[in-house]
N, C-alpha and C positions, 0 to 999 in steps of 0.2 A: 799745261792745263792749270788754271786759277782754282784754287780752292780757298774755299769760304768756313770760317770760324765759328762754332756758336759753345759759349759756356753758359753749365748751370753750376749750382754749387755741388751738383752729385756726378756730372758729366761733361765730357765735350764731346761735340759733334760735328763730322769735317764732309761740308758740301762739293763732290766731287764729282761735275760732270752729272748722268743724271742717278749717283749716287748718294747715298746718306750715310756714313758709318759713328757711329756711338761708342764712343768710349767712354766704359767705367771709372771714376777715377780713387783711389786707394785711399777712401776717408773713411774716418768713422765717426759715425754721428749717433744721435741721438737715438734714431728711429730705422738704421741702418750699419751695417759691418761689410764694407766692399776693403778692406786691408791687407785679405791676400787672392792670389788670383784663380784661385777656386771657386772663394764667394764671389767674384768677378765673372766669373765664367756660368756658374750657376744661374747668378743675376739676369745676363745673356739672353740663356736660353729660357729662363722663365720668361722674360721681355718679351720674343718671339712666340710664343706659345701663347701665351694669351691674347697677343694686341692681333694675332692671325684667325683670332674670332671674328673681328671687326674689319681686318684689312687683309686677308691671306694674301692679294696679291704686292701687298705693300716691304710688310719684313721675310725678307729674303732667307735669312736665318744669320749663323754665328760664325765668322771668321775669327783662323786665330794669328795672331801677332807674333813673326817667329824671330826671336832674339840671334847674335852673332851663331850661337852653337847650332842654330836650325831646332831648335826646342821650342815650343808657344811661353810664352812670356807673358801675353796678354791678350785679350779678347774682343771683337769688334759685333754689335751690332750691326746685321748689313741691309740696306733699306733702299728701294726706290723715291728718288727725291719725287718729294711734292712743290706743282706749283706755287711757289708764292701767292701768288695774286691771288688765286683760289681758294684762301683761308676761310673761315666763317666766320673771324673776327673781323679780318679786312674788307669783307665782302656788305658786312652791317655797318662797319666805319664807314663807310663810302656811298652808303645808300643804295648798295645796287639789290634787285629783286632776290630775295630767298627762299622765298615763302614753299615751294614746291622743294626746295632741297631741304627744308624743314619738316615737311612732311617726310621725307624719303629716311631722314635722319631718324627721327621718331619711330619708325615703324621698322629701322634696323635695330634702335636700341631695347624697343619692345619683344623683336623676336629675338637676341641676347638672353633677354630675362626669362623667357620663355623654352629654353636650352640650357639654360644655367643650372649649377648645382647645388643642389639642398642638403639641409643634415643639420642634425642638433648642435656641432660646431659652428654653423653659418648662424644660426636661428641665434643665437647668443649675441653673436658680436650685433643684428638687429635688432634686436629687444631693446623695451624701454629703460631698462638699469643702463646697459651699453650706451646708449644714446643718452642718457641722465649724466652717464660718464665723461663723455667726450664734451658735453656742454661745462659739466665742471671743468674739466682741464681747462678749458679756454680761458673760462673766466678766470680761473686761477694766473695762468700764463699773460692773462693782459693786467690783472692789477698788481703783477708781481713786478711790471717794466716802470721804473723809475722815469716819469715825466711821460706817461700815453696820452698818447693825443686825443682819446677818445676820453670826456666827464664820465668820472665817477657814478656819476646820479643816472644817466645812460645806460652801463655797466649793470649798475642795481636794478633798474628796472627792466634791463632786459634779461636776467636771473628771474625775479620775479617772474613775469608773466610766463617765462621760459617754463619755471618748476610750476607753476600751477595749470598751464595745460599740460605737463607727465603727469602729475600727480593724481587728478580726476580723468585718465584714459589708460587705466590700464585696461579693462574689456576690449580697446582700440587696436591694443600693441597683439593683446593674447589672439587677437579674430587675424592680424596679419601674419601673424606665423602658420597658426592653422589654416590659411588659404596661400601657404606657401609664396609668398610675395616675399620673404628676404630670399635672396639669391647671392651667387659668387656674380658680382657686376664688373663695372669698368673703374669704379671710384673717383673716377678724376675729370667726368666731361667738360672739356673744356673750348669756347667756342676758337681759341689759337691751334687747340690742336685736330680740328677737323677740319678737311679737307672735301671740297664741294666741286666732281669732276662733274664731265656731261654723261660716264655711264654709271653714277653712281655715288653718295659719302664715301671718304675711308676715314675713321674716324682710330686717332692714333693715341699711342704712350697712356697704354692702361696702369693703372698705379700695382706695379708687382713686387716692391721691395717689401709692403706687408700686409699678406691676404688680407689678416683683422680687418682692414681697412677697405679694404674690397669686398668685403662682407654685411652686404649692409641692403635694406628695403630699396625694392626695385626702383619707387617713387623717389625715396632719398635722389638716387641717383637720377634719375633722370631731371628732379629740383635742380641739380646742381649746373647741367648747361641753363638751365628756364633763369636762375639766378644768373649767370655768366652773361647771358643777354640782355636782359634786365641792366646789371653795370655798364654792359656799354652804350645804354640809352635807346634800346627797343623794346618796352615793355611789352606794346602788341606782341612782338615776333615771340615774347617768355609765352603768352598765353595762347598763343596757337600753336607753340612746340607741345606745352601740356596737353590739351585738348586733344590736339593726333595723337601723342604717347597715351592719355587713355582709352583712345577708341580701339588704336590695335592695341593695348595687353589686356582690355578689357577689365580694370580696373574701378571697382565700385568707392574707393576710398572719399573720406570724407572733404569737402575743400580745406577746411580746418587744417587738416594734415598736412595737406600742400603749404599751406601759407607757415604751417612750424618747419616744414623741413627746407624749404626757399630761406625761411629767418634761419635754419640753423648754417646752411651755406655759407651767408651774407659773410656771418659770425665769424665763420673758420679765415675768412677772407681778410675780414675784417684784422685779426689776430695777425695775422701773414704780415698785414700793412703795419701792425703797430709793431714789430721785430723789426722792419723795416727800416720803420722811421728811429729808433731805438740805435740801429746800426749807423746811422748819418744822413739817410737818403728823407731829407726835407720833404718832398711833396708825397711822403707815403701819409703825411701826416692827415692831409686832405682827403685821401683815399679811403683812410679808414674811418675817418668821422661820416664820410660819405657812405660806408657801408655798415654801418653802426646803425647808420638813420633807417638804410634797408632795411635793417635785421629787425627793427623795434616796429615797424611801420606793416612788415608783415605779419609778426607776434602780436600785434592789435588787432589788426583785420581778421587773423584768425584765431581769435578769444570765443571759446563755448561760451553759448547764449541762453538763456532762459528767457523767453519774453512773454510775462502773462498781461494777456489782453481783456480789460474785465469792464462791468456797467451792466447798469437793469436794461430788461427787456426794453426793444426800440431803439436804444442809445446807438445801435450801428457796432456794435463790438465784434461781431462776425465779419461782417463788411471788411470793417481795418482789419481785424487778425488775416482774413487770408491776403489782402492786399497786400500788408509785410511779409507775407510768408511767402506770396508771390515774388517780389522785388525780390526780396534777400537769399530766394533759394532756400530757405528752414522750411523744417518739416512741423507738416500744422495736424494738433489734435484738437478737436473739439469737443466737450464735455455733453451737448445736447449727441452727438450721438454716437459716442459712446456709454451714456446714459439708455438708449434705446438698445442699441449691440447687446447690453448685459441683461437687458428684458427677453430676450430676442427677437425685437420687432425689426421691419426695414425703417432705417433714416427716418427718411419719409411719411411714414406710418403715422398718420394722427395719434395722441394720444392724451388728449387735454383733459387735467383732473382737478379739481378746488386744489389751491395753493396747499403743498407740504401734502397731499394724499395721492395717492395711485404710485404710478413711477417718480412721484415727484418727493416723498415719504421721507425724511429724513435719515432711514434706514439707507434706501436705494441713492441718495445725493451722498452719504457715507462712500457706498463702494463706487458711485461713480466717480468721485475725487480721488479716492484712492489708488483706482486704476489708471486714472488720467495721470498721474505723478507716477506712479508704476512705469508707465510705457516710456515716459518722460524720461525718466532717471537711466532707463536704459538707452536710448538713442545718446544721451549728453555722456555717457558712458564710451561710448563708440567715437565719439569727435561732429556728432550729429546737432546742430543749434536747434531749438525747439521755439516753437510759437503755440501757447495754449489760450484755446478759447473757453472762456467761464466765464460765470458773473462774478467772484470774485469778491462777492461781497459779506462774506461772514470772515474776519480775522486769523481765525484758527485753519482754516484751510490756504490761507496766505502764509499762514508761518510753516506748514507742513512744504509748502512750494518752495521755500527760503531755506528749507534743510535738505531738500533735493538739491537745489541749488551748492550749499555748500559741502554738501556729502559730494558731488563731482567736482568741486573747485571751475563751475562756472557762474560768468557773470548775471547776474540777475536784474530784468528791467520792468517796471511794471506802469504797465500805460491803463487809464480809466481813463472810457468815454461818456462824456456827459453831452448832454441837449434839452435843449428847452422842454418840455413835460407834454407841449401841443404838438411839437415836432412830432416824437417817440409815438405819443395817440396814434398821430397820422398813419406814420410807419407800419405801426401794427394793425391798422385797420385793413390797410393794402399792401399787405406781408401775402406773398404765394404759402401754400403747404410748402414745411418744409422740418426739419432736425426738432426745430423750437416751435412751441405748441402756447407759448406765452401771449395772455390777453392784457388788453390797457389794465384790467382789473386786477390779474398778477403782478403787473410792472411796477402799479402803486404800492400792492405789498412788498413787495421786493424792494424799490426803490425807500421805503420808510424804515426795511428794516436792516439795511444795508449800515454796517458799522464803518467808521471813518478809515481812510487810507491815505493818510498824509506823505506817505514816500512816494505813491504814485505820481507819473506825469500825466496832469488832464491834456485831455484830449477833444476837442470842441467839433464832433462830428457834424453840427447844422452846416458848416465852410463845406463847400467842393471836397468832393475824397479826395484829390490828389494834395490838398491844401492840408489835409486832416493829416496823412499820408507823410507827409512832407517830416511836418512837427514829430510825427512816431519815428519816422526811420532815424532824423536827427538825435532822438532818445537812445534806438536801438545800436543805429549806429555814429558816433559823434565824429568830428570832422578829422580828430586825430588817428580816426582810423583806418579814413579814408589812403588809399593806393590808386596810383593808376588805370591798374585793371581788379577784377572779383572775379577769383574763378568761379565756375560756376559747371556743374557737371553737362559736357556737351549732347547738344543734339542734331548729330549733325548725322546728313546722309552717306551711308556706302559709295565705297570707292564701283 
């Protein structure tokens, strides 16, 4: 009978008929002690124990190796061989259809997390310091290799934007502990080591040499096949693995957070390759600039947003705010009514008073900004991008938006829309009831006594909305930020 070879640097494994056995091999590394055969044997049985969450009928359990004396010696892994052909890395190499074993994938790794176990110990190594941690070593371990294939300036900027969405999310990190989302996972999904039969995934070689590292947010983990796909040139197939993964764990998380924990992925990969290429293997060089590019392209797309949309009455500022906030998936407040909310009128509710009197009072425009930045600060606190609608036109209530802004360490974008003065008239004349109660007559005092906003990007609503539309999203969001796909929380129907 032919038997077939496979080494890693921690193991060999001998393809035997329709057998698999695993040998441990007697190193010690960094991150591991398999040097005598106790921790070999130990190693074993944790191996089968966990990955028989995912595959019971796959690992068989632990054979042992018995030397001349009839003593165990050594320990085997013992496995049901898996198809080749039937990989899920082979199966996207080759274009064949997955989509339904994507699903089925998804919604084993969801009920995992779902079975998993919690405790103050788990909730640690997922926390944001944890995760702050593991990004430093990286970085540290790639600028520490003499001649990385990966620029510097790369490097730096993927630190940057990396610490400035932890820094302004800790409410983010504290909300997924207490909704229990870190769990004991698989740590390692990876698209070579699933297997895609006709009754079923068996999704193999859970990372058990160090829980720490199996410890970690359910989303993490399941980021890490959506990223693995992703590298082999299925972006679609990353974002309709996420999409089924959040429909069955039911998972409200922000897309933000996906797009950080997909870039933290990249990174770790990234890192693998530049050892890699450090050890002699030339074309890891490629690999990891190539996943460098992922890491930084995700950590842009998912930059906390601040985007206030402002202009005198008529100008169409509502218009655009919710149209951005439609496209982009942010969540939209608007100052007319939450201006009314704090009255307690409905929306709707007329409520039209000479300029600066009634609910329009300098007092009640005090707390309506107030709470509008209030509600604001908190969502961008969570990983939540924010689109607020105001006029925007007094200074001081711009600079108070600019300290929300930087009290979360997110980006701040400020669009004013302008139009011609007959346009606006018109508008307002043939304005439905509605939030805003603004006449052509208010719009001139507002419009006169509107202080200058030179950092803003105008915006010429008289063009076609989607023309208007175009120019704001280009502000909101610019081209380097763009990605393949934008998650975006699904709505899709029951199975």
């Amino acid at each position: 009978m032919s038997v077939d070879l496979k080494e890693t640097h921690v193991a060999v494994v001998f393809l035997v008929g329709d057998r698999a056995y695993k040998l441990k091999k007697p190193v010690n590394l960094s991150f591991l002690d398999f040097t005598t055969r106790q921790a070999r044997q130990a190693a074993c049985q944790e191996e089968v124990e966990l990955n028989r969450r995912l595959a019971p009928d796959v690992y068989e359990g632990v054979a042992d190796v018995l030397g001349p004396d009839g003593e165990p010696c050594d320990h085997l892994v013992v496995m049901r061989r898996m198809p080749e052909e039937r990989r899920l890395a082979t199966l996207v190499r080759t274009g064949k259809p997955v989509d339904d074993h994507l699903r089925d994938i998804a919604r084993l790794v969801a009920g995992l997390h779902a079975k998993a176990r919690h405790g103050p110990q788990i909730d640690r190594q997922g926390g944001r310091e944890a995760l702050r941690g593991r990004w430093a070593d990286s970085f540290a371990q790639v600028r520490g290799l003499p001649g990385a294939p990966v620029e510097p300036r790369t490097v730096d900027e993927t630190e940057r934007l990396t610490l400035r969405f932890l820094d302004g999310r800790a409410p983010l990190f504290d909300s997924r502990i207490a909704e229990g989302r870190v769990v004991d996972g698989h740590g390692d999904l990876l698209a070579e080591d699933i297997f895609c039969l006709d009754d079923g995934p068996r999704i193999l070689d859970c990372l058990e040499f160090d829980e720490r590292l199996r410890f970690l947010d359910g989303l993490d983990d399941a980021a890490f096949l959506a990223m693995d796909l992703e590298r082999l040139g299925a972006p679609r197939l990353a974002e309709l693995f996420l999409r089924w993964y959040v429909e069955f764990s039911g998972d409200p998380a922000p897309p933000t957070l996906w797009h950080h924990y997909l870039a933290y992925r990249a990174f770790v990969r990234a890192k693998v390759a530049c050892l890699r290429h450090w050890q002699g293997e030339a074309e890891a060089g490629w690999e990891a600039r190539q996943l460098a590019g992922l890491t930084l392209r995700h950590l842009r797309a998912g930059a906390v947003t601040l985007v206030m949309v402002g202009g005198s009455p008529g100008t169409g500022k509502t218009t655009l705010a919710g149209a951005v906030a439609d496209r982009l998936g942010h969540t939209l407040l608007s100052s007319d009514r939450i201006r009314k909310e704090l009255a307690g009128l409905d929306p709707l509710q007329p409520a039209a008073a000479p300029y600066q009197e009634g609910i329009y009072s300098p007092e009640h425009t005090e707390r309506t900004y107030a709470e509008l930045l209030a509600r604001a600060e908190t969502l961008l606190g969570l990983g939540e991008p924010v689109v607020l609608d105001a006029s925007w036109t007094g200074e001081r209530h711009r600079a108070m938006a600019a300290d929300v802004a930087g009290r979360t360490h997110s980006d701040l974008v400020a669009l004013r829309c302008t139009v011609m003065p007959q346009i606006a008239a018109e508008r307002l004349a043939g304005r439905r009831p509605g939030a805003s109660d603004a006449d052509a007559a208010i719009a001139e005092v507002v419009r006169s006594a509107a202080s200058p906003w030179p950092d803003a990007v105008e915006i010429d609503t008289g063009a076609p909305l989607e023309q208007a539309l175009d120019r704001a999203l280009a502000a909101v969001h610019p081209p380097e930020r763009e990605i393949s796909w934008r998650f975006r929380r699904p709505q899709m129907e029951p199975d």
